[in-house]
C-alpha atoms as one frame of an Amber mdcrd trajectory, in Angstrom:
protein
 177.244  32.948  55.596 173.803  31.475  56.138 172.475  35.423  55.506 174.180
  35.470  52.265 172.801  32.056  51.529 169.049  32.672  52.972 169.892  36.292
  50.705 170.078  34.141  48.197 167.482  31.932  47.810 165.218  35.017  48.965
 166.773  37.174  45.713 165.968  33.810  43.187 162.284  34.106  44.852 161.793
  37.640  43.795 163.459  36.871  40.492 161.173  34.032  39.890 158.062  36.277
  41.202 158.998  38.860  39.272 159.870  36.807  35.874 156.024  34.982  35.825
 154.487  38.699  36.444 156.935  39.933  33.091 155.534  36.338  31.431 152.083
  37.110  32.472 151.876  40.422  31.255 153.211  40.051  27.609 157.244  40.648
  28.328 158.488  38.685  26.240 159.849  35.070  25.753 163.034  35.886  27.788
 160.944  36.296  30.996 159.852  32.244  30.909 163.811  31.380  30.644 164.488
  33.885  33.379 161.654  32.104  35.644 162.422  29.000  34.581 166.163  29.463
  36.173 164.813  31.519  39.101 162.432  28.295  39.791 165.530  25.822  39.872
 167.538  28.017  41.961 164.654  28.422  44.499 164.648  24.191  44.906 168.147
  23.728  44.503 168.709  25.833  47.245 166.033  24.581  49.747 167.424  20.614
  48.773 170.862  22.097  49.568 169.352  24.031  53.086 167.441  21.269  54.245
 170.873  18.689  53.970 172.989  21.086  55.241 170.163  21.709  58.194 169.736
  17.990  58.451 173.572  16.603  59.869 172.686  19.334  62.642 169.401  19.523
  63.528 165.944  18.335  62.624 164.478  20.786  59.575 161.719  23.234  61.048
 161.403  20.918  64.486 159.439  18.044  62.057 160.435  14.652  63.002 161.837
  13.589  59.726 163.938  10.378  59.558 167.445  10.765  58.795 167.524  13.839
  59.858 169.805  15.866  62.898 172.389  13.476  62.187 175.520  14.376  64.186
 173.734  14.959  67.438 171.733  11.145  66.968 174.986   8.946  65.435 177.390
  11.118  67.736 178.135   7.698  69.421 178.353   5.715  65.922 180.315   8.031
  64.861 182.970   8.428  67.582 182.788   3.772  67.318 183.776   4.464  63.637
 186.288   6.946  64.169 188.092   5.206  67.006 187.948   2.133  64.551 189.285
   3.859  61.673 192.486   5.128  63.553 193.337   1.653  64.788 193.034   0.560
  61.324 194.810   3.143  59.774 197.024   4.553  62.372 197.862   1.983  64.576
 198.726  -1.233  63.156 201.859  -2.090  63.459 203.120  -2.081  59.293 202.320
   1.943  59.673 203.914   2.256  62.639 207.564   0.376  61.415 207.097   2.610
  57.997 206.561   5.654  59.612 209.678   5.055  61.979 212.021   3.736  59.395
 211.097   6.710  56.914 211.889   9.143  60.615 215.014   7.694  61.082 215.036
   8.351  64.889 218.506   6.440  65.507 220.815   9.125  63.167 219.121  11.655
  64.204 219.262  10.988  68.400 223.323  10.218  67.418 223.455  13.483  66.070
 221.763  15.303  68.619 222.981  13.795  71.632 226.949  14.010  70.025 225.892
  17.771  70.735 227.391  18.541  74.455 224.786  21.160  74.927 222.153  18.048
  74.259 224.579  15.411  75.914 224.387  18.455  79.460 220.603  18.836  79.235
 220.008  15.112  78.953 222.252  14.572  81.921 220.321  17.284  83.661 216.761
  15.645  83.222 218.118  12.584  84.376 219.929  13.825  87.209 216.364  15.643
  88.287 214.592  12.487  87.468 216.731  10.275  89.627 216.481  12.922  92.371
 212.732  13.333  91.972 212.122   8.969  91.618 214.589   8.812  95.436 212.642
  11.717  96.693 209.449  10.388  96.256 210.104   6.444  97.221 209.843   5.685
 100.826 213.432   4.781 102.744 210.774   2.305 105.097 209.420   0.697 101.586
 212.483   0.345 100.153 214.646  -0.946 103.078 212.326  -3.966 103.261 212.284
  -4.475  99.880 216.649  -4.647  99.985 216.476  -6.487 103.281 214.042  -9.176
 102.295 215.696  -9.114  99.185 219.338  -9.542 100.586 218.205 -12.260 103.044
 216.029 -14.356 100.828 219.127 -14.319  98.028 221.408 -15.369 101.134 219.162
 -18.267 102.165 218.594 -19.570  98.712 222.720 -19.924  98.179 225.066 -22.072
 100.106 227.621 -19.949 100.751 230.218 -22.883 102.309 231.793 -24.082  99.159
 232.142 -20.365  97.663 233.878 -19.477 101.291 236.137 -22.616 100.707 237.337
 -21.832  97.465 238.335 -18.198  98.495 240.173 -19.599 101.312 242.237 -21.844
  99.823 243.570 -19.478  97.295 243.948 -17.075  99.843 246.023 -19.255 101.865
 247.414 -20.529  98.351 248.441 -17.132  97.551 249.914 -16.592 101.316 247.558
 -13.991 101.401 246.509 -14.590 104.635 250.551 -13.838 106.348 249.286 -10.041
 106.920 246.307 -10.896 109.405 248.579 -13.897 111.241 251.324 -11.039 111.607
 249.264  -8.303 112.918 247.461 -10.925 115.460 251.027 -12.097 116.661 251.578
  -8.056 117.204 248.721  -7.047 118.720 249.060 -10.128 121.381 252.328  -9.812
 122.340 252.054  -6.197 122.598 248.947  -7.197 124.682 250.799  -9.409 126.796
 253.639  -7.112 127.398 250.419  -4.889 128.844 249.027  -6.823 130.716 251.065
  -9.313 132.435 249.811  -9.060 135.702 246.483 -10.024 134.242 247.576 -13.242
 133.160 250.097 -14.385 136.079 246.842 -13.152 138.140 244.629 -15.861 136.278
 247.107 -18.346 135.984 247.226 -18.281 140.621 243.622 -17.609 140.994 243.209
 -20.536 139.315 245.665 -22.954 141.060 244.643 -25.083 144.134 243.928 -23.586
 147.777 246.423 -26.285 149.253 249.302 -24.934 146.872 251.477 -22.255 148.359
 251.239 -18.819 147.427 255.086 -18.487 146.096 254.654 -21.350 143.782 251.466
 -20.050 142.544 253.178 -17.177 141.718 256.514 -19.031 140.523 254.200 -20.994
 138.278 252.381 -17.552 136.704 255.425 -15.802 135.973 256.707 -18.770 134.193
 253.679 -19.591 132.123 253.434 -16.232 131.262 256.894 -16.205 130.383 256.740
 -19.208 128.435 253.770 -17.574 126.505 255.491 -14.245 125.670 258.238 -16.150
 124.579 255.882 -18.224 122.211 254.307 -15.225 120.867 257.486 -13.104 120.194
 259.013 -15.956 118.572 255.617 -16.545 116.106 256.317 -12.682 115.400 259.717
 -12.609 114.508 260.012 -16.105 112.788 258.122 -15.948 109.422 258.912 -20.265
 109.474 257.686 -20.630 113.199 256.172 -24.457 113.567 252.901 -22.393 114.887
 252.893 -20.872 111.649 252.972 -23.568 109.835 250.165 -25.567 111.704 247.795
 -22.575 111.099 248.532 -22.732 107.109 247.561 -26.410 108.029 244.463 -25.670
 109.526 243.418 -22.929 107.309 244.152 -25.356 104.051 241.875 -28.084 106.074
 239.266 -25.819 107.028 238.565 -24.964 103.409 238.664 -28.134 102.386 236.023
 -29.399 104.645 234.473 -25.936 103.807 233.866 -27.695 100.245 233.521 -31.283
 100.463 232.402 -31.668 104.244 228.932 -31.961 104.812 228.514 -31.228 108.400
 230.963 -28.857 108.618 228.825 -27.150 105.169 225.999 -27.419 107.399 227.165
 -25.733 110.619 228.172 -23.069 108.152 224.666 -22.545 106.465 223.199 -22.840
 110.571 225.789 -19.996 111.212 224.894 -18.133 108.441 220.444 -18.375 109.278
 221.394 -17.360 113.139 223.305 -14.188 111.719 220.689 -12.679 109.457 218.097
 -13.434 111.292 219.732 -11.377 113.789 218.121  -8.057 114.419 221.316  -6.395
 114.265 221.998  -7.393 111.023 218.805  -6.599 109.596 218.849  -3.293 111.131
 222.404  -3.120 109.147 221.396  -4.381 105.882 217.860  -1.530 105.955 220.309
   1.285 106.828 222.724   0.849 104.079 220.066   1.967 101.502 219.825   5.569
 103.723 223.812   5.849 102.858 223.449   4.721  99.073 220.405   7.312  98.515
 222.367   9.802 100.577 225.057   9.549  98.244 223.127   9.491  95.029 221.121
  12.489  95.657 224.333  14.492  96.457 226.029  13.221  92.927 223.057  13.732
  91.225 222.727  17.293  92.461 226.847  18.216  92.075 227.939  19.115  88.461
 230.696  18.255  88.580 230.404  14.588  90.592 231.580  11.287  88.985 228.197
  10.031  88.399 227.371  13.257  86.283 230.874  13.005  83.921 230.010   9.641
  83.616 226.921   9.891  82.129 227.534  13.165  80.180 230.686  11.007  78.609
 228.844   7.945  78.077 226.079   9.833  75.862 228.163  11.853  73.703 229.996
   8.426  73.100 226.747   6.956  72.350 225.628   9.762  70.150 229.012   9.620
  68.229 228.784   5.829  67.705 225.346   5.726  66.709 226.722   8.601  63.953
 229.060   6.713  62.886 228.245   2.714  63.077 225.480   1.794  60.632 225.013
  -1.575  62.656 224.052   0.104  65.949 221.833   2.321  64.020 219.721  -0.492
  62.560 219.781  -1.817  65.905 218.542   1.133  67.818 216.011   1.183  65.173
 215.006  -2.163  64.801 214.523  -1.771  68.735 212.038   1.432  68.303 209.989
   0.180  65.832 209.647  -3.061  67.828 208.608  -1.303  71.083 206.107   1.068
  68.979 204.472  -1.854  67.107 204.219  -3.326  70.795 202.521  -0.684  72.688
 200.207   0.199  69.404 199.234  -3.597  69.063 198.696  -4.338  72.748 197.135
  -0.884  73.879 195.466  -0.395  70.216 191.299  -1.359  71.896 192.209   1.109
  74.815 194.125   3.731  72.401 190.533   3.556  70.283 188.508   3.331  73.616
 189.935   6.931  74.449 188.369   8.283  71.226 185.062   6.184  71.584 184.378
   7.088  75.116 185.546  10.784  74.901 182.890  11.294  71.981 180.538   9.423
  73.603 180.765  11.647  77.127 180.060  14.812  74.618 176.522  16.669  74.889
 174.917  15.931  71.611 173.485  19.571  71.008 176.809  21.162  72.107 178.855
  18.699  69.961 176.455  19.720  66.941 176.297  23.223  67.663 180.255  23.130
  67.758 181.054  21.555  64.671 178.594  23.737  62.845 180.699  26.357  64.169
 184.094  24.931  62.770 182.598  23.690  58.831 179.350  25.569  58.991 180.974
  28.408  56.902 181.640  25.751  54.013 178.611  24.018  54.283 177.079  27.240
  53.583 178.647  27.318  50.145 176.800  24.221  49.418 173.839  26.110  49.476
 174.996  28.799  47.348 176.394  26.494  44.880 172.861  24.953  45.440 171.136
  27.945  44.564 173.329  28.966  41.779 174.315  25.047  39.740 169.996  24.803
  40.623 169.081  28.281  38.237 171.733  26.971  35.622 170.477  23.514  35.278
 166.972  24.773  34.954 168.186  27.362  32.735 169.391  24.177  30.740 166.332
  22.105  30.864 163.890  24.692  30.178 165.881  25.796  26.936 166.154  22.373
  25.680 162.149  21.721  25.894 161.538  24.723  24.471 163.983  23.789  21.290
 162.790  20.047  21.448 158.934  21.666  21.484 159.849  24.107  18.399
């Protein structure tokens, strides 16, 4: 293109050359319109070359002002082009037209009621999830849940909230299964190990005491205490029994209203999680819940997956069908957009401004002559050729304005 242009201007040259020899030598008065057309074109088309010349580069090497424009106000111009976007594309009236004219909530219903949509989306999330556990720590995060755990713990009294599940367990007789299966387990125990507890019962009696009433006086305590037990077993109205509903009613009582006993509760409850044990207990339970995400996550067919492959297609069919959640969804988007455009609008414009700036000037010249050059090249043609008509124009209307 700039050899058909440069053509150009070099065939009006010979024209014009050629058109004041005709003149000269007695051609005719044709030959002075002819020049006179050739002589516009030749200046139209040099104005039009050095303009085109100038946005690039300076014109022959002279220092001319305004001149080699792009690679001097490269800068400027990447300012005024991150500025116009903000203004133009980013503020936050575009943003909500452009959205509500989208319509992003019926279309996400309708493509997520799809169940091939509804698996991939599972999919993504499922790889995600596994991807977000993979990469997080087990150390990081079992400190995080510990001193999470223990700092929620400390900041609640947990007394009065112990107190009121007590009492309506008791209430509720709820607590009848644990008193049976203790009255069981220790009278089965004591039908074990008898000879344990006569043994106790005479090691503990007096050297002066004979050895046959030691032993008179252990079988019959331990008789008298197998006979206690079997009868709290088999007697659901047992006095024993009743004295334990007693103290269990009592001891959640005081768990609510009783300050000291309150305290020795929330003392109780420091000395246990501070307990290494305990903390140890607390940091491992995140290796079993990770453990058994990862494996639903990665299973097809797990509960987690169904669960969240059923809850989208329900999703997508509600937002199909409820107008309400549909303004809602979009009411949501277009309030999240016009956030993120409004707050991160300066460093949204800063990526232009400083990505323009970081260009070489001369390769950022030379590379957007490549991309227009082609049609700025026109302008010199159009130069060349509007230049010979207008003279064409001007010399004919002297020459009828001299006659």
């Amino acid at each position: 293109m700039k050899t058909l242009a440069t053509g150009l201007l070099l065939l009006v040259a010979l024209v014009y050359a050629l058109a004041k020899w005709g003149q000269s030598s007695g051609a005719g008065a044709w030959s002075g319109y002819v020049a006179a057309a050739a002589e516009a074109g030749m200046v139209g088309a040099l104005a039009d070359w050095f303009a085109v010349t100038a946005l690039f580069r300076r014109p022959m090497g002279l220092p001319i002002p305004h001149t080699a424009i792009i690679p001097t106000k490269k800068d400027q111009l990447g300012q005024s082009l991150g500025e116009f976007v903000g203004e133009n594309f980013l503020s936050g009236d575009v943003v909500r037209v452009r959205l509500r004219a989208v319509g992003i909530s019926s279309r996400l219903g309708a493509w997520l009621a799809d169940p091939a949509h509804a698996d991939r989306v599972t999919a993504e999330l499922a790889t995600a999830l596994r991807g977000a556990l993979t990469v997080l720590r087990d150390s990081d995060v079992q400190a995080v849940v510990g001193e999470a755990i223990t700092r929620r713990a400390d900041a609640q009294e947990i007394a009065p909230g112990i107190g009121t599940m007590l009492e309506k367990i008791v209430a509720d007789g709820g607590h009848r299964r644990v008193v049976d299966l203790v009255c069981v387990r220790a009278h089965d125990w004591l039908v074990t190990h008898g000879d344990s507890v006569m043994g106790a019962v005479t090691g503990g009696a007096p050297g002066w005491t004979p050895r046959f009433v030691d032993r008179k006086v252990g079988e019959r305590v331990y008789k008298e205490l197998l006979r206690f037990v079997t009868e709290m077993r088999d007697m659901p109205d047992h006095p024993a029994r009743g004295a334990v509903d007693r103290f269990l009613s009592d001891f959640a009582a005081d768990l609510q209203s009783d300050t000291d006993t309150r305290a020795r509760v929330e003392r109780l409850k420091s000395e246990v999680l501070g307990r290494g044990e305990v903390q140890d207990l607390i940091a491992s339970a995140w290796s079993s819940v990770r453990a058994m995400i990862v494996a639903a996550a990665e299973d097809e067919r797990s509960e987690l997956r169904l669960r969240v492959r059923a809850g989208l297609l329900s999703l997508g069919e509600r937002m199909k069908a409820d107008e309400k959640l549909r303004a809602k969804v979009d009411r949501w988007l277009e309030d999240a957009a016009v956030y993120v455009v409004t707050t991160y609008r300066d460093e949204i414009t800063a990526l232009i401004t400083d990505t323009v700036a970081s260009w070489d000037a001369d390769h950022t010249s030379r590379k957007i002559e490549a991309h227009i050059g082609r049609d700025l090249q026109f302008i010199r043609i159009n130069g060349t050729v509007v230049g010979a008509l207008a003279g064409l124009c001007i010399y004919t209307a002297s020459r009828l304005l001299g006659a």
